[in-house]
N, C-alpha and C positions, 0 to 999 in steps of 0.2 A: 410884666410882660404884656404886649399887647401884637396881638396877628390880625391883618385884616386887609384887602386888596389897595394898589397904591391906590385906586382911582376916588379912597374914601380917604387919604390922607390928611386932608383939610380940615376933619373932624376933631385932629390932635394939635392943633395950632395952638392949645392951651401949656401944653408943652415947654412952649417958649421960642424965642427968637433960632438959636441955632437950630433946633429941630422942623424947624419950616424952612430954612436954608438948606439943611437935607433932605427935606422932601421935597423944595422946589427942583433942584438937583437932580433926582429920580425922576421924575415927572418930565423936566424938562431937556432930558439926552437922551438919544437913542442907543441904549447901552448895548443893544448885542453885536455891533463893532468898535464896541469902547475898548481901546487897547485896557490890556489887565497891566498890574502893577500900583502904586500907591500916587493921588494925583489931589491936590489939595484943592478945596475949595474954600474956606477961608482961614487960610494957615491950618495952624495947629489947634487951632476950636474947632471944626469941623473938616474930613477929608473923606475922600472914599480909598478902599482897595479894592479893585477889580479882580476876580482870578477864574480860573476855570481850572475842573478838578473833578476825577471819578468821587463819588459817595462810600464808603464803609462801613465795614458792623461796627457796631456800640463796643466792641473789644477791642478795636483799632484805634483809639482814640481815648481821652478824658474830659470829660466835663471841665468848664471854665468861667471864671467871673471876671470882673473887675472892680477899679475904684473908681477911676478919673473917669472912664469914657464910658459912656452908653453906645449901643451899637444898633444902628439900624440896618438889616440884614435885607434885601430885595433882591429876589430870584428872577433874572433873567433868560436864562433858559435849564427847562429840564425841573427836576421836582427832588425833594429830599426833606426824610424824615431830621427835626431837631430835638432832641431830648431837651429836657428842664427841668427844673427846681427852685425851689425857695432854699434860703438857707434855713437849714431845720436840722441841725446837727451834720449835715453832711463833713463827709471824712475827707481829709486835706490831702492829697496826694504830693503838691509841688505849694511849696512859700510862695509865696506871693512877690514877684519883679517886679519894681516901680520902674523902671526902664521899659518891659514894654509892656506893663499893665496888665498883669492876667496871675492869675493863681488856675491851679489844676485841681479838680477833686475827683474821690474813686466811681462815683456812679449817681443815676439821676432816677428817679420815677416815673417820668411822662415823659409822651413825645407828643406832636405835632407834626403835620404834614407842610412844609411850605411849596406851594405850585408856582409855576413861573406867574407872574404880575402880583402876586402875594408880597406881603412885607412882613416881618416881626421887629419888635422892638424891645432891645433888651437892656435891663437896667442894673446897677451893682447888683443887686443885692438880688438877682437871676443868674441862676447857675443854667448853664446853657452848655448843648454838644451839637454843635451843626457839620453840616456833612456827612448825616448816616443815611446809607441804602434805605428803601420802602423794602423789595421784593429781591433786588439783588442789584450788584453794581452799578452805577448809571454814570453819566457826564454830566456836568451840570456847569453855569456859569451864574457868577452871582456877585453882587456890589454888598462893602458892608459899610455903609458910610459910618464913622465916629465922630461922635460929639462929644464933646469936652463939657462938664457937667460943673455948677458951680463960677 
């Protein structure tokens, strides 16, 4: 996992080729009238989903990973707690869907605050819950670009 403002993205260019193409991406649209919905930017190795969405408690929701895609998660407006984890034994809630890439588990240990211009980046082996309240309900808008790993 890695959190840290876009405006230091540069720093992660070790990353690789796709992940500077979603960060150029971020960086280089003005996303808070980016229509929401799924909008590729280079096919299916790298695309963002756009949405806007009130926040919920940690009861509302489960934890999730993946295999193939890493997810670079950038909050464009509004602010929201993400839970996370390592895998460390965590309890499997849903099998794992290769179709659309995610497995579900019961619960995570930490969270993290992401604020708007904030990015995190999340990798399989990052059990992640985004979209939970800080203090109570909120609205929030947020791009999650996927990268195709491998």
């Amino acid at each position: 996992m890695i959190i840290d403002r876009i405006e230091n993205c540069g720093k992660f260019s070790m990353l690789g080729e796709r992940f500077e193409i979603g960060f150029k991406f971020l960086r280089e649209n003005d996303l808070r009238d980016f229509p929401e919905g799924k909008h590729e930017i280079e096919g299916d190795d790298v695309y963002v989903i756009v949405s806007s969405y009130t926040t919920k408690s940690p009861e509302e929701s489960n934890p999730e990973a993946h295999k193939v895609y890493a997810d670079i998660q950038y909050m464009i407006k509004g602010s929201e707690n993400i839970g996370y984890d390592m895998f460390n034994g965590n309890r499997l809630f849903k099998e794992y869907d290769p179709e659309k890439d995610f497995m579900l588990y019961d619960a995570v240990q930490n969270a993290a605050t992401l604020r708007e211009g904030m990015f995190v980046v999340f990798f399989p082996y990052d059990i992640h819950q985004p979209g939970l309240s800080i203090d109570k309900p909120a609205n929030v808008k947020k791009a999650v670009v996927k990268v195709r790993l491998g």
